[in-house]
C-alpha positions as CSV (number, residue, x, y, z in Angstrom):
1,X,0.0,0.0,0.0
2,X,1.4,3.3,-0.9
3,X,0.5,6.0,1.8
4,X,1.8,9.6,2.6
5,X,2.5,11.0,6.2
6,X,2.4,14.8,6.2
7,X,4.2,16.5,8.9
8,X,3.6,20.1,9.4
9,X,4.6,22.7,11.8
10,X,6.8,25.6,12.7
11,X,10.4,26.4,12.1
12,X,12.6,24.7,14.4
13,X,10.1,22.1,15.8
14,X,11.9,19.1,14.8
15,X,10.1,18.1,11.7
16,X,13.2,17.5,9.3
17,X,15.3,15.2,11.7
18,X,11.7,13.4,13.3
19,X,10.7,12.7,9.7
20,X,14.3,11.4,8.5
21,X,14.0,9.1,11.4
22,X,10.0,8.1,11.2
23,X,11.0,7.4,7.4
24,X,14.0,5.4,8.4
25,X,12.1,2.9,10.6
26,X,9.4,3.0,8.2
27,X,11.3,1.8,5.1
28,X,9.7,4.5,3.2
29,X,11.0,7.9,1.4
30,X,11.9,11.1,3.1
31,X,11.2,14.8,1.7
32,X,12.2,17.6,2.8
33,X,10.1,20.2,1.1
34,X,11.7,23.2,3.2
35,X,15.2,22.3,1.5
36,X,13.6,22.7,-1.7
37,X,12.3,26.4,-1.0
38,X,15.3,27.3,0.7
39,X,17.2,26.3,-2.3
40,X,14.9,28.5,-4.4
41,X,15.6,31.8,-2.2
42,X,19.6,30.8,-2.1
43,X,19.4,31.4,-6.3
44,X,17.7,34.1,-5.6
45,X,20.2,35.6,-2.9
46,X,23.1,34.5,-5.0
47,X,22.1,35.9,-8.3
48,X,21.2,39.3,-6.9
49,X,17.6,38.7,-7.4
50,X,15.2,41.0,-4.8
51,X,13.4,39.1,-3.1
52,X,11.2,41.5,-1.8
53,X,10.0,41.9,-5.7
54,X,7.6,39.4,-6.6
55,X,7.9,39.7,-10.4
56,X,11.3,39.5,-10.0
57,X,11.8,35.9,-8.0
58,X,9.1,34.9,-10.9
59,X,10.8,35.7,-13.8
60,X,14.1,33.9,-12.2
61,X,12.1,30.9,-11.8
62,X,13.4,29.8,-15.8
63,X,16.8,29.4,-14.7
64,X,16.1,27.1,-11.3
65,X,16.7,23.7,-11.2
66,X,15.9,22.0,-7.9
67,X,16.4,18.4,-7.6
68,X,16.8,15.8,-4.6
69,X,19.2,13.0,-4.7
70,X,19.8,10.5,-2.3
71,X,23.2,9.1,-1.1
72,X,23.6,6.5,1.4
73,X,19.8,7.2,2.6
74,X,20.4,11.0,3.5
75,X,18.2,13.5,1.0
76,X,21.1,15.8,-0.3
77,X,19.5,18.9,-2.2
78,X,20.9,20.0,-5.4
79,X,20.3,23.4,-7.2
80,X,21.7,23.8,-10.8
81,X,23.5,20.9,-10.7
82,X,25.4,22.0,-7.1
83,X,25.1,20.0,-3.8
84,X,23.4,22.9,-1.7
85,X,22.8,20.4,1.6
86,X,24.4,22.3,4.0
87,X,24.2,26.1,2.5
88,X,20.8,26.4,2.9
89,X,20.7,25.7,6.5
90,X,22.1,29.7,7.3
91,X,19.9,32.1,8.8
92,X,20.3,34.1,6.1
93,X,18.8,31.7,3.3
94,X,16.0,30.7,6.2
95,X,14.4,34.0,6.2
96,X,14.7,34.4,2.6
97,X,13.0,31.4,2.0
98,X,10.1,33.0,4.1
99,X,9.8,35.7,2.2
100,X,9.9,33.8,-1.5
101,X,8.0,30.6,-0.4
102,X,4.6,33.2,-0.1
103,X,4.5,33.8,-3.6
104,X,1.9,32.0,-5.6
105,X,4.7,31.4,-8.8
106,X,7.3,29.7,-5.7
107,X,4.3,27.4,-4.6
108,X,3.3,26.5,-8.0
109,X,7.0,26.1,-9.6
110,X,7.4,23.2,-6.7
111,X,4.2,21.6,-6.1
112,X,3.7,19.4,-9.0
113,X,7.3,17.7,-8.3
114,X,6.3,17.0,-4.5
115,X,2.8,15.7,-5.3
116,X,4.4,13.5,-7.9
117,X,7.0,12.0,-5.3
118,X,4.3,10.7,-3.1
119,X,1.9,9.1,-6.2
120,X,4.6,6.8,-6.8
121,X,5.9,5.8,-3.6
122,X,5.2,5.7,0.4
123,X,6.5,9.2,1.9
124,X,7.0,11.2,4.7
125,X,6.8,14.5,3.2
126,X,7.6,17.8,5.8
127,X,7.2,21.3,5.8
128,X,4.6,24.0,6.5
129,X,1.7,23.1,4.2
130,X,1.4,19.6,3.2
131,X,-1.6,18.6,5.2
132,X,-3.4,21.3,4.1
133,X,-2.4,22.3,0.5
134,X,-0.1,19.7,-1.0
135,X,-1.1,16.5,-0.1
136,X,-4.8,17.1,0.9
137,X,-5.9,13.3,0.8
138,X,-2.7,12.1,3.1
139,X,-3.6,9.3,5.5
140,X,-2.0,10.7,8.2
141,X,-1.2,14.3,9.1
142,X,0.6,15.9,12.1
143,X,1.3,19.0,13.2
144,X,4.3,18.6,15.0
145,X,5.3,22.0,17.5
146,X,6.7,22.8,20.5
147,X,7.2,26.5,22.6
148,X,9.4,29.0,20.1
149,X,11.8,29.2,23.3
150,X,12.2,25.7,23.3
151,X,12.4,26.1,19.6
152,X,15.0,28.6,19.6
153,X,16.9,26.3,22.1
154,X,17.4,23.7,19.8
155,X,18.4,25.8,16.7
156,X,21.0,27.2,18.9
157,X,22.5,24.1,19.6
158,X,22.2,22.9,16.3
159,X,24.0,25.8,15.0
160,X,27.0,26.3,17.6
161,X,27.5,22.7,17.0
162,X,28.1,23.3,13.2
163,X,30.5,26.1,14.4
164,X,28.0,29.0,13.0
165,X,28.6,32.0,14.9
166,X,25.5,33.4,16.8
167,X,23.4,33.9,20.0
168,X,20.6,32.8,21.4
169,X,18.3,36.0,21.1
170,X,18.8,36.4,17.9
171,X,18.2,32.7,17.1
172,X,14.6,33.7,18.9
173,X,13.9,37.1,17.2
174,X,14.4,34.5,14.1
175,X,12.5,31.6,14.8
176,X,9.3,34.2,16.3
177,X,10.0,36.6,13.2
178,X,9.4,33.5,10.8
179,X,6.2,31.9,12.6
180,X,4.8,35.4,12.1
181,X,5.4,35.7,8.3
182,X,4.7,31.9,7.8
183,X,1.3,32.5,9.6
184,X,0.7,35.5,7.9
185,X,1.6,34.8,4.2
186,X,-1.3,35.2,1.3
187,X,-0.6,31.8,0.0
188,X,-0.7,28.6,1.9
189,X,0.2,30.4,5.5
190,X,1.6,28.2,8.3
191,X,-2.2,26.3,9.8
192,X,-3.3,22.9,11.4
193,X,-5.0,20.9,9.1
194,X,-8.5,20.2,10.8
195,X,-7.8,16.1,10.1
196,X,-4.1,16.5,11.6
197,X,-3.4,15.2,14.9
198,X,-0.9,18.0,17.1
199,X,1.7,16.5,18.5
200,X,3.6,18.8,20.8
201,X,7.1,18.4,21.5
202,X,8.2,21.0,24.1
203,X,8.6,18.6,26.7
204,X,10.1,15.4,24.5
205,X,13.8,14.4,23.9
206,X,14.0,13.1,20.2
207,X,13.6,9.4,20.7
208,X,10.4,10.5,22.6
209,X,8.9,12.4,19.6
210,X,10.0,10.4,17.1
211,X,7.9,7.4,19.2
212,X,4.9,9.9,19.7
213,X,5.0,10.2,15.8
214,X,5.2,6.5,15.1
215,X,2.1,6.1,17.5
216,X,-0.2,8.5,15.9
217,X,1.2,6.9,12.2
218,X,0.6,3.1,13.2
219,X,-3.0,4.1,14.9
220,X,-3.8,5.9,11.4
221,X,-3.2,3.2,9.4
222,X,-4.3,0.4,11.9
223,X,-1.0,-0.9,12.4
C-alpha cells in the first residue's frame, strides 16, 4: 500500500530530523520540502535577485533547477546541478526562504514535483503546508510543535554545533520573526490541518517524539 505522512509545523520544531528518522524505521522515502524552497531563495540571494519583488523571483524561476538526490539514505539537495545540503541551513537563506515561499509562482514552480514524489511511492513529506495544500488526501497528518523558546533552544544548539557563529536572542527574534510571516503569508500560511493530529514536543527528547510520531502513524493506518 502506498500512503503519505504529512508533517507540518513551525520552524525549528523538529520536523526534518523526526521525519528522517520516522521514514527510516518505516522503510519509506523522506522529503524535505523546506530544503527545496530554501534552495529556491539561495538562487535568488546569489544571483542578486530582490526578493522582496515578486515579479522578479518569478521571472528567475526559468533558470532554477531544484532536484533531490539520495546518497547513502540522507536526502542531499541540489540546485543547478550543485550540492546545496548544508548552505541552505544559514539564517540568512532561512528568512529568505520566508519571504519567497509566499509567492503564488514559488508554490506553484514546486508543487507538482512534491505531489508526484508521493503518487509513486510511500512518503514522509515535511514542511509548512502539506496537510493542508499539498497532499490534501494524506492518511496521516501531524502538526508537530513545541514553545518558540524551546524552539529557539534547539536551533541554537544545532548551529554552535556546526560552528555557525551566533546567539541565542537572535536565534529567537528569528525563529518568532518567521512563525509570524509563515502565519501570515497570502498563499498557503503556516495552519493545522482540521484532520491532523498536534503533537507537541516542548517537553520530549528526540527518541520520545519520534515514538509519539510513530504512534499517531501506526493508529492511522491500523497498524
Amino acid at each position: 500500500m502506498i500512503y503519505s505522512v504529512a508533517l507540518d509545523g513551525p520552524g525549528g520544531a523538529g520536523k526534518s530530523t523526526i521525519a528522517k528518522k520516522v521514514a527510516a524505521l518505516k522503510g519509506i522515502l523522506y522529503v524535505d520540502t523546506g530544503a527545496m524552497y530554501r534552495a529556491v531563495a539561495l538562487y535568488m540571494l546569489e544571483n542578486g535577485v530582490d526578493i522582496n519583488d515578486e515579479k522578479s523571483v518569478c521571472a528567475a524561476l526559468e533558470n532554477v533547477q531544484v532536484d533531490l538526490a539520495y546518497q547513502d539514505g540522507a536526502q542531499r539537495v541540489l540546485l543547478c546541478g550543485e550540492d546545496v545540503s548544508d548552505t541552505i541551513r544559514r539564517s540568512r537563506v532561512s528568512m529568505a526562504a520566508s519571504v519567497t515561499s509566499a509567492y503564488k509562482c514559488v508554490r506553484a514552480f514546486l508543487l507538482d514535483a512534491q505531489r508526484d514524489v508521493a503518487a509513486r511511492q510511500s512518503v514522509v513529506m515535511d514542511g509548512r503546508d502539506i496537510g493542508t495544500v499539498v497532499l490534501p488526501s494524506a492518511q496521516v497528518k501531524i502538526f508537530l510543535t513545541a514553545d518558540s523558546r524551546v524552539r529557539a533552544r534547539r536551533r541554537y544548539k544545532e548551529l554552535t554545533e556546526k560552528g555557525v557563529q551566533t546567539d541565542f536572542d537572535s536565534v529567537l527574534a528569528d525563529i518568532e520573526k518567521r512563525d509570524w510571516q509563515d502565519i501570515h503569508r497570502r498563499q498557503s500560511p503556516l495552519k493545522q490541518a482540521q484532520d491532523a493530529v498536534l503533537v507537541d514536543t516542548s517537553e520530549m527528547d528526540f527518541d520520545r517524539a519520534v515514538r509519539a510520531v510513530l504512534s499517531v502513524i501506526e493508529s492511522k493506518l491500523g497498524e
